[in-house]
PyMOL Python script that loads the backbone (N, CA, C, O; Angstrom):
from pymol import cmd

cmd.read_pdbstr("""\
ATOM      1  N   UNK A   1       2.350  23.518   7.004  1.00  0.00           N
ATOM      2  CA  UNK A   1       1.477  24.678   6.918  1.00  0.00           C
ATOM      3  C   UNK A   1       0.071  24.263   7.369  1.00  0.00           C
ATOM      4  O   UNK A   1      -0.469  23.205   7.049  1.00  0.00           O
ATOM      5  N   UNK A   2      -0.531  25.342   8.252  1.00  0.00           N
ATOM      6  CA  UNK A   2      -1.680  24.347   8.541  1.00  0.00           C
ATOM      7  C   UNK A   2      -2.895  24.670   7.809  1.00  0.00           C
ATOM      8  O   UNK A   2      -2.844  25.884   7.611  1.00  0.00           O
ATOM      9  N   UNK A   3      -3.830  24.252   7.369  1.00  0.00           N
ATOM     10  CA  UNK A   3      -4.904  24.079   6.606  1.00  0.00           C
ATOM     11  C   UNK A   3      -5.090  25.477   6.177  1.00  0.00           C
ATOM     12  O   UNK A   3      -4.690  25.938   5.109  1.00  0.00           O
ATOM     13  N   UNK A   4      -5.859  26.244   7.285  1.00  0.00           N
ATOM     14  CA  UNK A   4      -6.769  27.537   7.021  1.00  0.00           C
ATOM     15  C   UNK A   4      -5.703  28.664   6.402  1.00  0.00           C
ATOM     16  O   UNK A   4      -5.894  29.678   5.731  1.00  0.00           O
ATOM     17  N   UNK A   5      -4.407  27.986   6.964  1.00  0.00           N
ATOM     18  CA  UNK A   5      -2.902  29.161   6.267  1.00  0.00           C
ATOM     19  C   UNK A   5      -2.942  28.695   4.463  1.00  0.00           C
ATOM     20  O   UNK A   5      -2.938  29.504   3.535  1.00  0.00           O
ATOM     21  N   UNK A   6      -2.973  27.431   4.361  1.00  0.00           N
ATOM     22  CA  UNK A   6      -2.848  26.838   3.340  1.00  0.00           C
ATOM     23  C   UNK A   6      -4.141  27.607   2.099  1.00  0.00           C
ATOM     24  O   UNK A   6      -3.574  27.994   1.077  1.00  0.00           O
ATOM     25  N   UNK A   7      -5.325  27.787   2.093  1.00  0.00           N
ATOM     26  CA  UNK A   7      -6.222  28.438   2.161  1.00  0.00           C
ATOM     27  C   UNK A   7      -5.890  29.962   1.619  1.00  0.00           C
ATOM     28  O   UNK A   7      -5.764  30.403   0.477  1.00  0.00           O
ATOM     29  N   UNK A   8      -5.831  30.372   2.485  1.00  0.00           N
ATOM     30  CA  UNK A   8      -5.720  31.695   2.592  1.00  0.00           C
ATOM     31  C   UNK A   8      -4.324  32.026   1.545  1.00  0.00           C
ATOM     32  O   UNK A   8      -4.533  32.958   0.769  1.00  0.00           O
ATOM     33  N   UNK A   9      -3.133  31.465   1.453  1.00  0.00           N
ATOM     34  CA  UNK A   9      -1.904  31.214   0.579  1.00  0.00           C
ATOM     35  C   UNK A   9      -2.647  31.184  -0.830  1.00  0.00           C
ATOM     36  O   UNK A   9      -2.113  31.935  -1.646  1.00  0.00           O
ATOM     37  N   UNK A  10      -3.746  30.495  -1.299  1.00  0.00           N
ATOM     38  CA  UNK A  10      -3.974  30.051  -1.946  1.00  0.00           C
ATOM     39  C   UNK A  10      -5.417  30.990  -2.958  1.00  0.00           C
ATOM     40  O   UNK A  10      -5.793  30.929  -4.129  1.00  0.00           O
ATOM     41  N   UNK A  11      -5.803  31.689  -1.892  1.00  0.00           N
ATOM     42  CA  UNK A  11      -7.138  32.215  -2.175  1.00  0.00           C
ATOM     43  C   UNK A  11      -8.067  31.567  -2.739  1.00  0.00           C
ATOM     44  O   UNK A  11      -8.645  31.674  -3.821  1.00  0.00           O
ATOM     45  N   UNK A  12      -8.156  30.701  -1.648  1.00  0.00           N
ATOM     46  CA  UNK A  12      -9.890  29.658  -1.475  1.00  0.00           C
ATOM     47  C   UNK A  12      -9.993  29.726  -0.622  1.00  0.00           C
ATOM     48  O   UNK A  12      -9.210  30.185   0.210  1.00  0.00           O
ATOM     49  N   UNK A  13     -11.188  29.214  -0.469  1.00  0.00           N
ATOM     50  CA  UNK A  13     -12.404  29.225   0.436  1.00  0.00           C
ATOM     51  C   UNK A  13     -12.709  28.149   1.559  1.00  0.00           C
ATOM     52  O   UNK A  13     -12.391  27.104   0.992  1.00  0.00           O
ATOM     53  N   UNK A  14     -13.045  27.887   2.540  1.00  0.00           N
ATOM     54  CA  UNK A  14     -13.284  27.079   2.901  1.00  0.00           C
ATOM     55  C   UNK A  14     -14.545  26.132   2.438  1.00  0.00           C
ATOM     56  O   UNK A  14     -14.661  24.968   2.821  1.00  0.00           O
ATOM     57  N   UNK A  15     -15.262  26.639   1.761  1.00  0.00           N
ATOM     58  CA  UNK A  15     -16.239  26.527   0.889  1.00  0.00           C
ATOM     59  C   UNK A  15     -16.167  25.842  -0.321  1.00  0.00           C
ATOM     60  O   UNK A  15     -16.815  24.878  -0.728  1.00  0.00           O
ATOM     61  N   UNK A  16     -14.776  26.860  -1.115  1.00  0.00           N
ATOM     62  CA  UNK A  16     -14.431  25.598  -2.207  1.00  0.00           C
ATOM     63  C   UNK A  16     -13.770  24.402  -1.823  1.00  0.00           C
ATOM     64  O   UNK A  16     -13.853  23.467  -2.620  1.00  0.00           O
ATOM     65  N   UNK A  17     -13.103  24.221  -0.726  1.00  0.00           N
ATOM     66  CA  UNK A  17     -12.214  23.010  -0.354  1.00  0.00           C
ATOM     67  C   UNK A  17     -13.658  21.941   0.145  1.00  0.00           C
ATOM     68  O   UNK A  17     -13.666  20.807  -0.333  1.00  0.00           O
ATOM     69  N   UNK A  18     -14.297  22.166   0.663  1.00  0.00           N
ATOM     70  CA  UNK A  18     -15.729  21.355   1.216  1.00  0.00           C
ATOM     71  C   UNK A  18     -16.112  20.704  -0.029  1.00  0.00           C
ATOM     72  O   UNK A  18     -16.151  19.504  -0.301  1.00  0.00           O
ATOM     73  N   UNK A  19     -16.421  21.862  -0.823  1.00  0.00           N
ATOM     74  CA  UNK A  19     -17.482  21.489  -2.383  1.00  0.00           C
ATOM     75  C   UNK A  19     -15.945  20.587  -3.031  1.00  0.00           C
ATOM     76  O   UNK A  19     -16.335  19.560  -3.585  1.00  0.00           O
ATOM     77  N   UNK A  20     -15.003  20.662  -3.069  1.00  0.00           N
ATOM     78  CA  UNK A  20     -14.064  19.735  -3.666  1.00  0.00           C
ATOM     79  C   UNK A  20     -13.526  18.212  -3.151  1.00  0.00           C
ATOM     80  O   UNK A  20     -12.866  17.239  -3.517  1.00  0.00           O
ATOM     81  N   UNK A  21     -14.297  18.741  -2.046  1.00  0.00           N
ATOM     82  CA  UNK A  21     -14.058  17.032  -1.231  1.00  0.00           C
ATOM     83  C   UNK A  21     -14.798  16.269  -0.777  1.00  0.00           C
ATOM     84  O   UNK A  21     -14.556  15.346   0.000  1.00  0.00           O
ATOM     85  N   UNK A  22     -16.406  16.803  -1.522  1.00  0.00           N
ATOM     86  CA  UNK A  22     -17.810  16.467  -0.818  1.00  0.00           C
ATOM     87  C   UNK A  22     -17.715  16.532   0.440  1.00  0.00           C
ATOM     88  O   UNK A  22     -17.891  15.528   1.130  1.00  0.00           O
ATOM     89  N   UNK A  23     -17.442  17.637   0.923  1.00  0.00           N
ATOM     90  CA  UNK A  23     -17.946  17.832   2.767  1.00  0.00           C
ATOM     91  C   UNK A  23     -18.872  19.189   2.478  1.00  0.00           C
ATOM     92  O   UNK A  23     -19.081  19.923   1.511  1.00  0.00           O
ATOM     93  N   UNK A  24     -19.368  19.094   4.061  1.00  0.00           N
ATOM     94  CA  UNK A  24     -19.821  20.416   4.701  1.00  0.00           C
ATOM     95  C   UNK A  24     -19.067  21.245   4.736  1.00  0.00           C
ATOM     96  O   UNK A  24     -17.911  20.824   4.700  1.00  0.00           O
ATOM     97  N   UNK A  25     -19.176  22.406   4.799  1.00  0.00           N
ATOM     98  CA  UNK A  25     -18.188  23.730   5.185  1.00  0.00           C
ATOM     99  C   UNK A  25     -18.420  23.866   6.119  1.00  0.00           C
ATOM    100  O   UNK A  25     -17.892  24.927   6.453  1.00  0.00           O
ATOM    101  N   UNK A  26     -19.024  23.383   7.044  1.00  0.00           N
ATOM    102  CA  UNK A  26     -19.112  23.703   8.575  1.00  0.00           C
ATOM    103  C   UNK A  26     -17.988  22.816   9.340  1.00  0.00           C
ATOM    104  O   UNK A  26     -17.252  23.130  10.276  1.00  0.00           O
ATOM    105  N   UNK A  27     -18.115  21.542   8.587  1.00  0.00           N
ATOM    106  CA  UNK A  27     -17.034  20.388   8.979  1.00  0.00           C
ATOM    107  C   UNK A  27     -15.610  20.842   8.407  1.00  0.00           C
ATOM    108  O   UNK A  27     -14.638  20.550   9.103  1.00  0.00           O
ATOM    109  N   UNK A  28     -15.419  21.436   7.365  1.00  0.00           N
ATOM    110  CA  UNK A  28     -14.180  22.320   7.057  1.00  0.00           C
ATOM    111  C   UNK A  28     -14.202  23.062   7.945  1.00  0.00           C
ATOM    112  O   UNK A  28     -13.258  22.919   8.722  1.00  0.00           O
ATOM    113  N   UNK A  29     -14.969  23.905   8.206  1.00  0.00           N
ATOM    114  CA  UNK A  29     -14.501  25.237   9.683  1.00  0.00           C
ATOM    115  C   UNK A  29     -13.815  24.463  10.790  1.00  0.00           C
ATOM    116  O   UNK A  29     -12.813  24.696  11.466  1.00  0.00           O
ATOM    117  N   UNK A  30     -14.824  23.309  10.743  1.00  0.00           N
ATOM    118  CA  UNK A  30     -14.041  22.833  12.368  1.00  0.00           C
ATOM    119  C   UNK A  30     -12.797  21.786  12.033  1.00  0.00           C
ATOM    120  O   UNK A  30     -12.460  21.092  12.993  1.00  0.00           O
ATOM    121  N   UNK A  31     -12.227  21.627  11.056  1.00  0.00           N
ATOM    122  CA  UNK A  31     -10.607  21.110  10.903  1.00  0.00           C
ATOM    123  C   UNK A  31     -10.339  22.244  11.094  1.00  0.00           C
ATOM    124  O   UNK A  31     -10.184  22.457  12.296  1.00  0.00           O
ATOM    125  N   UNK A  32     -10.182  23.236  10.381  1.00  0.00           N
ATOM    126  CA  UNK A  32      -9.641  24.140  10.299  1.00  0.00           C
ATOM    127  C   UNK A  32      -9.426  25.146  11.765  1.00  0.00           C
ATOM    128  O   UNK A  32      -8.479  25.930  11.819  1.00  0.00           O
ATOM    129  N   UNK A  33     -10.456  25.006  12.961  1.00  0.00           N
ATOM    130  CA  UNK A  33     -10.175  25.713  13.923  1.00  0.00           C
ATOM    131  C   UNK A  33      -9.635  24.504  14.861  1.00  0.00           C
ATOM    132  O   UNK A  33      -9.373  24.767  16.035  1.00  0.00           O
ATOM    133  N   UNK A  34      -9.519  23.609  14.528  1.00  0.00           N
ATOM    134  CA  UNK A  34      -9.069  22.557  15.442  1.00  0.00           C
ATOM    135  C   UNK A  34      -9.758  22.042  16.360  1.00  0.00           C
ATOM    136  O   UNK A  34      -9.240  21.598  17.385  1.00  0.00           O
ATOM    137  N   UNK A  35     -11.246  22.021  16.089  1.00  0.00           N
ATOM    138  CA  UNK A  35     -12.393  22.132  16.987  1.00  0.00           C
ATOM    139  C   UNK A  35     -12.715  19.949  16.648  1.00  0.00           C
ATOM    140  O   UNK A  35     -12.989  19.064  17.459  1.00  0.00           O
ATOM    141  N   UNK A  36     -12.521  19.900  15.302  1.00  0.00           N
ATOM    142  CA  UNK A  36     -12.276  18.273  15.408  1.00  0.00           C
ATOM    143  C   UNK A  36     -11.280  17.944  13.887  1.00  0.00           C
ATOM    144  O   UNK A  36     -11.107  18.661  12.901  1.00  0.00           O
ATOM    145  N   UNK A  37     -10.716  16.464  14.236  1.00  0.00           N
ATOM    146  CA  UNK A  37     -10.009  15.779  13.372  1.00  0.00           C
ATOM    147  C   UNK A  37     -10.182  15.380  12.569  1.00  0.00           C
ATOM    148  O   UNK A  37     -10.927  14.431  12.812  1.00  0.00           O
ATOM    149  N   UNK A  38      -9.928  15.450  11.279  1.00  0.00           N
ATOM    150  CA  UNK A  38     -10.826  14.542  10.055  1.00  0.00           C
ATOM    151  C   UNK A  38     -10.090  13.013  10.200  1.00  0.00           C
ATOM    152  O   UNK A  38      -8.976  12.717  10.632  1.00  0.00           O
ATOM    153  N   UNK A  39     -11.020  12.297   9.737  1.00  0.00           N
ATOM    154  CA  UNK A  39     -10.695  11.309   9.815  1.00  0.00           C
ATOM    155  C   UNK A  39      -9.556  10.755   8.382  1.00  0.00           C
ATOM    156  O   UNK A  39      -9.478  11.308   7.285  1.00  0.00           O
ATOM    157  N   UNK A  40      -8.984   9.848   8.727  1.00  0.00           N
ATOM    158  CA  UNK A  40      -8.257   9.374   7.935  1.00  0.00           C
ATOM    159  C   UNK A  40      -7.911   9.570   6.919  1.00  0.00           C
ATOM    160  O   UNK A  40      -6.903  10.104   6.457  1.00  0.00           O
ATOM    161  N   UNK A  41      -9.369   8.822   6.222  1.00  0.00           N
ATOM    162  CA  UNK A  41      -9.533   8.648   4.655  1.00  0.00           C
ATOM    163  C   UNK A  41      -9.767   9.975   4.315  1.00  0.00           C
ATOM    164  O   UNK A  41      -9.283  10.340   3.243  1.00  0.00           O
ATOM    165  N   UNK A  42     -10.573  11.018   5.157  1.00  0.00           N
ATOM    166  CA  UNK A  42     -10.408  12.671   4.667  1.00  0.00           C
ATOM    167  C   UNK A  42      -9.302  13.541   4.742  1.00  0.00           C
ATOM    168  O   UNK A  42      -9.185  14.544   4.038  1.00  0.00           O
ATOM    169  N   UNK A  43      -8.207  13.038   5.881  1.00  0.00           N
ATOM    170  CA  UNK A  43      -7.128  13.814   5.936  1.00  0.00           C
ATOM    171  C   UNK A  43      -6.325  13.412   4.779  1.00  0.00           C
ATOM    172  O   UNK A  43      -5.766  14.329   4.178  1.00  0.00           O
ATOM    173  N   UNK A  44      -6.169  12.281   4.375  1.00  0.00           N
ATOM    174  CA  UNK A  44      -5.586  11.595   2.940  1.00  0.00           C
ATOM    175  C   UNK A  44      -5.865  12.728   1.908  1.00  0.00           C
ATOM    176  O   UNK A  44      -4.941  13.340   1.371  1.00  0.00           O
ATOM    177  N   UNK A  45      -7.071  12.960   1.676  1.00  0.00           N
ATOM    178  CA  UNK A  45      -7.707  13.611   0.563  1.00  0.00           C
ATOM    179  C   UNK A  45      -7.243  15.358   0.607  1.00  0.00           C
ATOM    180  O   UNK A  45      -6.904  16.048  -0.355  1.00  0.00           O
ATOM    181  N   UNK A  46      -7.368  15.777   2.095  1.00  0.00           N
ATOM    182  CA  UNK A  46      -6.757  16.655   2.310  1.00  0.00           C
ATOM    183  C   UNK A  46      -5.208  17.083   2.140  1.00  0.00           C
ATOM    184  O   UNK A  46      -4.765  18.220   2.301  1.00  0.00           O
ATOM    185  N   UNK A  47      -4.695  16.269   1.886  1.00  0.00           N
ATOM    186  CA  UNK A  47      -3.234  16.558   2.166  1.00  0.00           C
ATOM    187  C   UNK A  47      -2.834  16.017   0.271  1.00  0.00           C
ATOM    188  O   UNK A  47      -1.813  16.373  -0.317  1.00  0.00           O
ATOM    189  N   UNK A  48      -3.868  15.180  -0.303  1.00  0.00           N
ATOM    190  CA  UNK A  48      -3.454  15.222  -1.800  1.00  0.00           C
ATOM    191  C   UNK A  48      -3.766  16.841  -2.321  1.00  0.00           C
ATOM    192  O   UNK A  48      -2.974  17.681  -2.748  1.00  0.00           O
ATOM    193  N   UNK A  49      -5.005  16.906  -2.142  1.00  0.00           N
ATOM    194  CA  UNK A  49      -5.639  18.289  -2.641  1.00  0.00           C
ATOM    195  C   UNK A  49      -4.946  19.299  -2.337  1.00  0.00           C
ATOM    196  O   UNK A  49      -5.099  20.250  -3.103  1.00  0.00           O
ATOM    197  N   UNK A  50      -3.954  19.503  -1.159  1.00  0.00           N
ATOM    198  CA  UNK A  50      -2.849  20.435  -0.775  1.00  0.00           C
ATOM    199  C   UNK A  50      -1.935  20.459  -1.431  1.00  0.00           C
ATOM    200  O   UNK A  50      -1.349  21.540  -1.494  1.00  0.00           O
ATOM    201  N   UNK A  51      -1.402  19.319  -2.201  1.00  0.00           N
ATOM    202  CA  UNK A  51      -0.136  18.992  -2.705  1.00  0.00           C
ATOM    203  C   UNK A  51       0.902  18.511  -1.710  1.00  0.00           C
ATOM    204  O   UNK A  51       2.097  18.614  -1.987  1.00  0.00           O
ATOM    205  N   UNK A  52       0.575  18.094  -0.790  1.00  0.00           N
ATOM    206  CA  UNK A  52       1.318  17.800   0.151  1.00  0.00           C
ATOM    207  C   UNK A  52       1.777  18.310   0.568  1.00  0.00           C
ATOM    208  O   UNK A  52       2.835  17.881   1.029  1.00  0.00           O
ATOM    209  N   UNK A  53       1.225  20.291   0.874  1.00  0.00           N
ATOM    210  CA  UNK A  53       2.048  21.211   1.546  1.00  0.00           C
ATOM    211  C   UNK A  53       1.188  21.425   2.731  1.00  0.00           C
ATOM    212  O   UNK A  53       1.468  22.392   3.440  1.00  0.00           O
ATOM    213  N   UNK A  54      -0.163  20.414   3.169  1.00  0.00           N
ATOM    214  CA  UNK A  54      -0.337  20.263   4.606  1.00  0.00           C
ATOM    215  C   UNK A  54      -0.297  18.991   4.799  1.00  0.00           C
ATOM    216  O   UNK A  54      -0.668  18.120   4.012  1.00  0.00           O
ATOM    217  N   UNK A  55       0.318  18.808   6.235  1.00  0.00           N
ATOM    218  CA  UNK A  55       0.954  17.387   6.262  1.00  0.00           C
ATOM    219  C   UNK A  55       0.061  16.921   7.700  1.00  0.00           C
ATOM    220  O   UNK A  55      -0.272  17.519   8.723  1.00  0.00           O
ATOM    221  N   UNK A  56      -0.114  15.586   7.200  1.00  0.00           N
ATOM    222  CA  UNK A  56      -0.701  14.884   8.346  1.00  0.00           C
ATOM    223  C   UNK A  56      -0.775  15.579   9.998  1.00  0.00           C
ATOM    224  O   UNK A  56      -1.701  16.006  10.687  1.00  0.00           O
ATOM    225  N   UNK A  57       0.980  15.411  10.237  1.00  0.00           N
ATOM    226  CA  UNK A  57       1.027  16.070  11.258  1.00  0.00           C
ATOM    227  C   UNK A  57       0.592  17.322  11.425  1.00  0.00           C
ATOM    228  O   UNK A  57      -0.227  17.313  12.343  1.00  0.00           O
ATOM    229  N   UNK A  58       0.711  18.193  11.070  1.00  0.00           N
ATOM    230  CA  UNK A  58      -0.589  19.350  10.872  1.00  0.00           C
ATOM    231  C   UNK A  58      -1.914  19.829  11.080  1.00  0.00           C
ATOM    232  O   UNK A  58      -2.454  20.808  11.596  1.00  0.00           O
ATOM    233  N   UNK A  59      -2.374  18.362  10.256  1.00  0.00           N
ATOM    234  CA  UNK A  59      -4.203  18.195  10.404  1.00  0.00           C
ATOM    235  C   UNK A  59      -4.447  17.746  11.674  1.00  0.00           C
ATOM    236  O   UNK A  59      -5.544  17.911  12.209  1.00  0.00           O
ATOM    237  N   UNK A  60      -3.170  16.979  12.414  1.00  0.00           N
ATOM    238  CA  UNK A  60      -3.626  16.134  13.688  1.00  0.00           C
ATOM    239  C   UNK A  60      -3.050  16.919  14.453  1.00  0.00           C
ATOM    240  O   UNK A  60      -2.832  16.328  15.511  1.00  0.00           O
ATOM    241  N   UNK A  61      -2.535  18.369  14.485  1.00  0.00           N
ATOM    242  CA  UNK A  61      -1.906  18.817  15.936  1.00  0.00           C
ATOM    243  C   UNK A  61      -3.194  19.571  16.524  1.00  0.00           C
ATOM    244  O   UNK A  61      -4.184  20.040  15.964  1.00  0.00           O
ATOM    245  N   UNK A  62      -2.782  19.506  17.937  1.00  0.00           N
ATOM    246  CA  UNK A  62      -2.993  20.491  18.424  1.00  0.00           C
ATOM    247  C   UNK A  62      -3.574  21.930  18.339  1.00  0.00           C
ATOM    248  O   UNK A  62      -2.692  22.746  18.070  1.00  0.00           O
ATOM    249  N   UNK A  63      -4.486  22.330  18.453  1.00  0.00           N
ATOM    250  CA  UNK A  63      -4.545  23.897  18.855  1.00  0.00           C
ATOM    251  C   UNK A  63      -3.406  24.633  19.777  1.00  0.00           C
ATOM    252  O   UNK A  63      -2.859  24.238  20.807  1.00  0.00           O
ATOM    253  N   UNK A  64      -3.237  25.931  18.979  1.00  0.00           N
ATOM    254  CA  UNK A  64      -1.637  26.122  20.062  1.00  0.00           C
ATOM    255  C   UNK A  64      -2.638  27.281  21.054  1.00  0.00           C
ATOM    256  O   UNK A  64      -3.661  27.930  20.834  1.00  0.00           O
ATOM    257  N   UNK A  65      -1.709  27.112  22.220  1.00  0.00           N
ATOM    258  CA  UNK A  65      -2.655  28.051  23.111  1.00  0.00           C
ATOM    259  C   UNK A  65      -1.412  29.173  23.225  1.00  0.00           C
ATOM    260  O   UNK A  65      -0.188  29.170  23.359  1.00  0.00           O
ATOM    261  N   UNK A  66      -2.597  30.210  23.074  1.00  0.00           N
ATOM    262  CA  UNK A  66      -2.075  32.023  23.330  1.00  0.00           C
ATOM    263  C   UNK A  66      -1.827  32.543  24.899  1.00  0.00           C
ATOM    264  O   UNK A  66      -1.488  33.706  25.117  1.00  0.00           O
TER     265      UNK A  66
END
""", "prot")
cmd.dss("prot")
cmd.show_as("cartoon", "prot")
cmd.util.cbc("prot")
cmd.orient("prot")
């Protein structure tokens, strides 16, 4: 599931996921539009805080093109 679906499933914010992982919400917008990759040790954190219902491969794909 990818992040911003995960989110939205969930009814949070990109805002609360930032404030829960000490980031920016601007740096959440841009995982989330696929605009950049979090790094490692943040995708880790990301994918605990998900429950492991966004998965690595996920955080690291692609933007799909329309």
């Amino acid at each position: 599931m990818q992040l911003e679906e995960w989110l939205a499933s969930k009814g949070l914010s990109k805002r609360h996921l930032a404030r829960s992982l000490g980031q920016e919400e601007a740096h959440i917008s841009r995982i989330c539009s696929k605009q950049h990759f979090p790094r490692m040790k943040l995708a880790q954190r990301i994918i605990d805080f998900t429950g492991g219902e966004v998965t690595l491969n996920e955080l690291y794909a692609k933007k799909e093109q329309k």
